[in-house]
C-alpha positions as CSV (number, residue, x, y, z in Angstrom):
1,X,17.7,0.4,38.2
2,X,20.1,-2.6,36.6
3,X,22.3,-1.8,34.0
4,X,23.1,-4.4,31.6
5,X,25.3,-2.0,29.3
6,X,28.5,-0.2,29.8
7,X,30.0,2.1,26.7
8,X,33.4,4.1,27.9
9,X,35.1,6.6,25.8
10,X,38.7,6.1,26.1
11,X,41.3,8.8,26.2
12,X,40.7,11.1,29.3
13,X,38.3,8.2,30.6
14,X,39.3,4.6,30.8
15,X,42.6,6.0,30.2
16,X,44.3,8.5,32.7
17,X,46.5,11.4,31.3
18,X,49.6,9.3,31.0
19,X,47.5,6.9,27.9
20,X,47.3,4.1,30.8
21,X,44.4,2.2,31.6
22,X,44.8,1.6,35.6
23,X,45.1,-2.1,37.8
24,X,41.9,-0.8,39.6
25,X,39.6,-0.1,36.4
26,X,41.4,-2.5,34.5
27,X,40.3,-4.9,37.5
28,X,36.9,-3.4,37.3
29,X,36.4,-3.5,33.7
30,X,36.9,-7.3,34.2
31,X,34.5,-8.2,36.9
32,X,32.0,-6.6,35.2
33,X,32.5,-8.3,32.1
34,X,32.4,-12.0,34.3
35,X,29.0,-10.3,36.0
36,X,27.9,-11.0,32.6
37,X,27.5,-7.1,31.4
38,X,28.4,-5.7,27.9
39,X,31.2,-3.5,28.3
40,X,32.9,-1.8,25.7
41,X,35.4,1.0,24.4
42,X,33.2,4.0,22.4
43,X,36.6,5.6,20.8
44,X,37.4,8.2,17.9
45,X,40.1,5.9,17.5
46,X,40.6,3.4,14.8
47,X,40.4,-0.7,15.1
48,X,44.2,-0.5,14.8
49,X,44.9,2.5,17.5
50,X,43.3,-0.1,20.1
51,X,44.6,-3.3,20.0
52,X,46.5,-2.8,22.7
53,X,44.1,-2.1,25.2
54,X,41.8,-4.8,23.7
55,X,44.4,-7.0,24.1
56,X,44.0,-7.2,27.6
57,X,40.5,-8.3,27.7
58,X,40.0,-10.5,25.1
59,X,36.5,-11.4,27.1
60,X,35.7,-8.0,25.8
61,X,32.6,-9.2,23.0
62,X,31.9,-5.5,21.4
63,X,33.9,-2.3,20.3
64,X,32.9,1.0,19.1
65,X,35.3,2.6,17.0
66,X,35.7,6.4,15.1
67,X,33.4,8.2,17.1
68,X,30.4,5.9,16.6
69,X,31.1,5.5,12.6
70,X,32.1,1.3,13.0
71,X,30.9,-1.2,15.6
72,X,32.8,-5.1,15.4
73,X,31.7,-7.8,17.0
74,X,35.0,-8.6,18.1
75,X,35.0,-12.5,18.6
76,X,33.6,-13.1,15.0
77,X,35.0,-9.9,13.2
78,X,31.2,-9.0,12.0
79,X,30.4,-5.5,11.4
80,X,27.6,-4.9,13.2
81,X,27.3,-1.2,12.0
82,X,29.5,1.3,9.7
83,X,28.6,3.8,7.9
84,X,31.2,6.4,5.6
85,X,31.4,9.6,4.4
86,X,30.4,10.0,0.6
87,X,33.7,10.0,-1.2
88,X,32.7,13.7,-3.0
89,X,32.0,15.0,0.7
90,X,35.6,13.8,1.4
91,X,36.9,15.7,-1.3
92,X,35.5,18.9,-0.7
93,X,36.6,18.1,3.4
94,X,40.4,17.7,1.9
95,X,39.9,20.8,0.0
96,X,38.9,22.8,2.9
97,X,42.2,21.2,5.0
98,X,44.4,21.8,1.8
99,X,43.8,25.3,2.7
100,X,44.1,25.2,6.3
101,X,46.9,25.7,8.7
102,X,46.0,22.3,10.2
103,X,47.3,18.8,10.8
104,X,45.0,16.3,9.0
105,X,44.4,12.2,9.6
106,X,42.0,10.1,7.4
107,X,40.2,7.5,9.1
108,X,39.3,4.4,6.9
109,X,38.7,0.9,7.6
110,X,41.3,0.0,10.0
111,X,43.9,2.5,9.9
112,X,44.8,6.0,10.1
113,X,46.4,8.1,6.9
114,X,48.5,11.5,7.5
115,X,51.0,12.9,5.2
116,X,54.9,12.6,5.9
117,X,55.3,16.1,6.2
118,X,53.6,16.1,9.4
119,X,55.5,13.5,10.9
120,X,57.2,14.6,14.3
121,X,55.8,17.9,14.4
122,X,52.1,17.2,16.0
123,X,52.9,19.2,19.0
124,X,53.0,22.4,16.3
125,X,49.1,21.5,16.3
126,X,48.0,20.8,19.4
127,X,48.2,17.3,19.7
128,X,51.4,16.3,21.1
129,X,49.2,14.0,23.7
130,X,48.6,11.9,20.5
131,X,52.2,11.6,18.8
132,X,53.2,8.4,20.4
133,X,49.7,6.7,19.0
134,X,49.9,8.3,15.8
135,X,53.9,7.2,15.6
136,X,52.6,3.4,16.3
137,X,50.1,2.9,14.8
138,X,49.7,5.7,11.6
139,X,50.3,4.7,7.9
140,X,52.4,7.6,7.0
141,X,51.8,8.8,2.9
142,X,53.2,11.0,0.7
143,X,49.6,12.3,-0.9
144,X,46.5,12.2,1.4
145,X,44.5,12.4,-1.1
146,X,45.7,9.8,-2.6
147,X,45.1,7.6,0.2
148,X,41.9,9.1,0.1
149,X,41.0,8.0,-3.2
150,X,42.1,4.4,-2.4
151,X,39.7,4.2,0.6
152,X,36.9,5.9,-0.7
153,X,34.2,3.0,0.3
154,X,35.5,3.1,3.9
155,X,36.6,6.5,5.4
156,X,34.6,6.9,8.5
157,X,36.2,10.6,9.7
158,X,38.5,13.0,8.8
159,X,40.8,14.5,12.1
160,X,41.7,18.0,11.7
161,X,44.2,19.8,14.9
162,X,45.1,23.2,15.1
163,X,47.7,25.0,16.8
164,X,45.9,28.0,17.7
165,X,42.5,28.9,18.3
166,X,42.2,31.3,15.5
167,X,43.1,28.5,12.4
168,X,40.6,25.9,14.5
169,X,37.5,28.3,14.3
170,X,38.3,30.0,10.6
171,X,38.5,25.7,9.6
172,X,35.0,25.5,11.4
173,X,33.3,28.1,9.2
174,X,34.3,26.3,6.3
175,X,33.1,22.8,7.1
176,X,29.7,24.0,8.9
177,X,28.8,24.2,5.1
178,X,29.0,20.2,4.4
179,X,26.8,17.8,5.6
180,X,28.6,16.1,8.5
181,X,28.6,15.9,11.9
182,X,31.6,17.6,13.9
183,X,32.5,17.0,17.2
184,X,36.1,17.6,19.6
185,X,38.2,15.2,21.3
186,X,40.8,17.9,22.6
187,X,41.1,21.2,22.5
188,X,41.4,22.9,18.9
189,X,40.2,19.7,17.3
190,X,37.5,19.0,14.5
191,X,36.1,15.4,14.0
192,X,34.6,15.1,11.0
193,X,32.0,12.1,10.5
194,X,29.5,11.5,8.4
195,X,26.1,13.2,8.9
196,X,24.2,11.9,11.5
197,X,26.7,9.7,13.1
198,X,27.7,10.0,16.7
199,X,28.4,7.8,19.6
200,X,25.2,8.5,21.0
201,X,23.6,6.7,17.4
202,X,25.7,4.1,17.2
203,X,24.8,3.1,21.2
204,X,21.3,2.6,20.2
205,X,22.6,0.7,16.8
206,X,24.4,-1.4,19.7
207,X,20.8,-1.7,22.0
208,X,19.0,-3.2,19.0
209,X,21.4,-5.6,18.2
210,X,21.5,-7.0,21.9
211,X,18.4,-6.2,22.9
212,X,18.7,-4.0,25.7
213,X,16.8,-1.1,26.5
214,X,18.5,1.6,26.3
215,X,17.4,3.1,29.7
216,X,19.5,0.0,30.9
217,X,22.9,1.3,29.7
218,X,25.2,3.9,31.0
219,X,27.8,6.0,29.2
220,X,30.9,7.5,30.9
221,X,33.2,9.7,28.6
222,X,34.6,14.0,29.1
223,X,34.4,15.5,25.8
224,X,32.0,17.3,23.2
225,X,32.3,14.2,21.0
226,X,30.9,12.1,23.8
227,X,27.8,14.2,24.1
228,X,25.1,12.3,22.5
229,X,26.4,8.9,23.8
230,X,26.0,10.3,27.7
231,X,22.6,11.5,26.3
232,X,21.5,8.9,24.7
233,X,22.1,6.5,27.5
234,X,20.5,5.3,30.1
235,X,22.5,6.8,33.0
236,X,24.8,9.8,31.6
237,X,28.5,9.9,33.5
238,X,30.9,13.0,33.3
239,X,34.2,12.0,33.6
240,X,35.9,14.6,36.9
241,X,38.0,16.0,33.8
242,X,35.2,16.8,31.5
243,X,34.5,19.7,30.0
244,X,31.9,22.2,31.5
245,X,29.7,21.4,28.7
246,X,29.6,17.6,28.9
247,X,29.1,17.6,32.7
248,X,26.1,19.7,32.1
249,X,24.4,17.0,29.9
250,X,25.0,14.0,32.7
251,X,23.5,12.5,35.5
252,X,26.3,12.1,37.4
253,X,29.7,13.3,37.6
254,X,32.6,10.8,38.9
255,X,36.3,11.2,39.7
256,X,38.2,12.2,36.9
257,X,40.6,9.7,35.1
258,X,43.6,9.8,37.3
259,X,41.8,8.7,40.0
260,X,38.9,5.8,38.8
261,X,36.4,7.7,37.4
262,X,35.3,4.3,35.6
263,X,36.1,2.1,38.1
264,X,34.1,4.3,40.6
265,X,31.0,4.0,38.2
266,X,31.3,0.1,37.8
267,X,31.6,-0.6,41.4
268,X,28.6,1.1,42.3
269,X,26.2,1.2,39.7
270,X,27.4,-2.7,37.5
271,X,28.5,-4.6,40.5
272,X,26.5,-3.7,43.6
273,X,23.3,-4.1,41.9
C-alpha cells in the first residue's frame, strides 16, 4: 500500500516527554513533506498552543486543531472544517465544573481561557506536564464564564483536570448526561467537544477535501482521544507509550516518543514506498 496522508497527535507522539519534537522526526517530518505527502499535527491543542512547532515547517499545508473540532488550511488561513459546542450546552458544561473540584480551560477560536485563580497551581490537578504551555500561551480571566459568553459562536472544547481519580470520575457522571463527545489526553482528564466530533471525523473531513482515500492515510497518536483517528485511518499506529486501550485499536505499534516512534513510521511506511 502507498500512503499519501500522515495525521500525528502531538504530545506523547511527535513530541517526547520533555515537550520536544526531536532532530530525527523533525528530519523525518520534513522529507516526507518534500516526498510530496500531507502531513499534519491532529492536536487537542489550540491554533495558538502550536505555533511553535508549526513554526518549524512552514511547508507544513494543513493542521488539525482541538481534538478534531477546527481544521486550517494553513497557507491561506481557510477553515476547512469547525464545528462548536451550542452556547446553552456550554453553560450547563460550566455549571457542572462550577461544582467540581477541577481545573477548567475553554477552548475558542484561537486561544485558551482559564480563571486566574488557577494560575500556578495546575500540578494540584494533574497536569503539571502542561503548565509551561498554559503559562505561554493561556489568556488568563477573572470570570470564565464570562469569557464564555464572549466566545459563544467559537468554543470548540471545554478541558476539565483533576487531581484525583475520585473528583475525575464523580465530574464524568455529570457530563455523560449532555450531548458531547468526551475523550482523555492524560490521566484524570475530560475533553469535552461537541457531539460527534473526534479526530477520527475530522480526518475524513480532511480526505474529502484532498481527495484521498482514506485507506491511503495513517494515523499515529497514544491516548483515548486519538482513538477514532487511528480507527478511522488507513493504517492505525500506537505510539510505544500508549495506553493499553489505544494499542488495542491499531495496526501497528512503534517505539514510543522518546525514541522515534513517528520517525520510525515515516521511514518505513512514507518514504520507502
Amino acid at each position: 500500500m502507498s500512503y499519501r496522508l500522515l495525521a500525528m497527535d502531538m504530545d506523547g507522539t511527535v513530541l517526547n516527554s520533555e515537550k520536544v519534537i526531536t532532530p530525527r522526526t523533525e528530519a523525518a517530518i520534513r522529507a516526507a513533506i518534500a516526498a510530496g505527502k500531507d502531513v499534519f499535527f491532529a492536536t487537542g491543542r489550540s491554533p495558538m498552543e502550536v505555533e511553535k512547532e508549526l513554526s518549524a515547517f512552514p511547508e507544513m499545508r494543513y493542521a488539525m486543531f482541538v481534538s478534531g473540532a477546527l481544521v486550517r488550511d494553513l497557507k491561506t488561513g481557510e477553515t476547512v472544517h469547525s464545528v462548536h459546542i451550542p452556547f446553552p450546552i456550554v453553560e450547563k458544561i460550566l455549571d457542572i465544573g462550577e461544582k467540581s473540584r477541577g481545573f477548567l480551560g475553554i477552548y475558542a477560536g484561537n486561544n485558551v481561557y482559564a480563571e486566574k485563580k488557577y494560575r500556578g497551581h495546575m500540578g494540584e490537578y494533574g497536569c503539571k506536564c502542561f503548565e509551561e504551555l498554559y503559562e505561554r500561551c493561556t489568556i488568563w480571566v477573572d470570570d470564565l464564564r464570562e469569557a464564555a459568553q464572549e466566545h459563544r459562536e467559537e468554543v470548540h472544547k471545554i478541558n476539565f483536570y483533576f487531581g484525583n481519580e475520585e473528583d475525575y470520575l464523580a465530574c464524568g457522571e455529570e457530563l455523560k448526561k449532555l450531548p458531547v463527545t468526551r475523550a482523555s489526553g492524560i490521566p484524570h482528564n475530560d475533553e469535552v467537544s461537541p457531539c460527534g466530533v473526534n479526530k477520527g471525523e475530522a480526518l475524513l473531513a480532511m480526505c474529502e477535501k484532498l481527495g484521498i482515500p482514506v485507506s491511503e492515510t495513517i494515523a499515529v497518536g497514544d491516548q483515548t482521544n486519538d482513538l477514532e483517528m487511528i480507527r478511522a485511518a488507513g493504517l492505525g499506529v500506537a505510539m510505544g507509550n500508549a495506553t493499553e486501550e489505544v494499542k488495542a485499536a491499531a495496526d501497528v505499534i512503534t517505539a514510543d516518543c522518546d525514541h522515534d516512534g513517528v520517525a520510525e513510521i515515516i521511514e518505513k511506511y512514507l518514504l520507502e514506498t
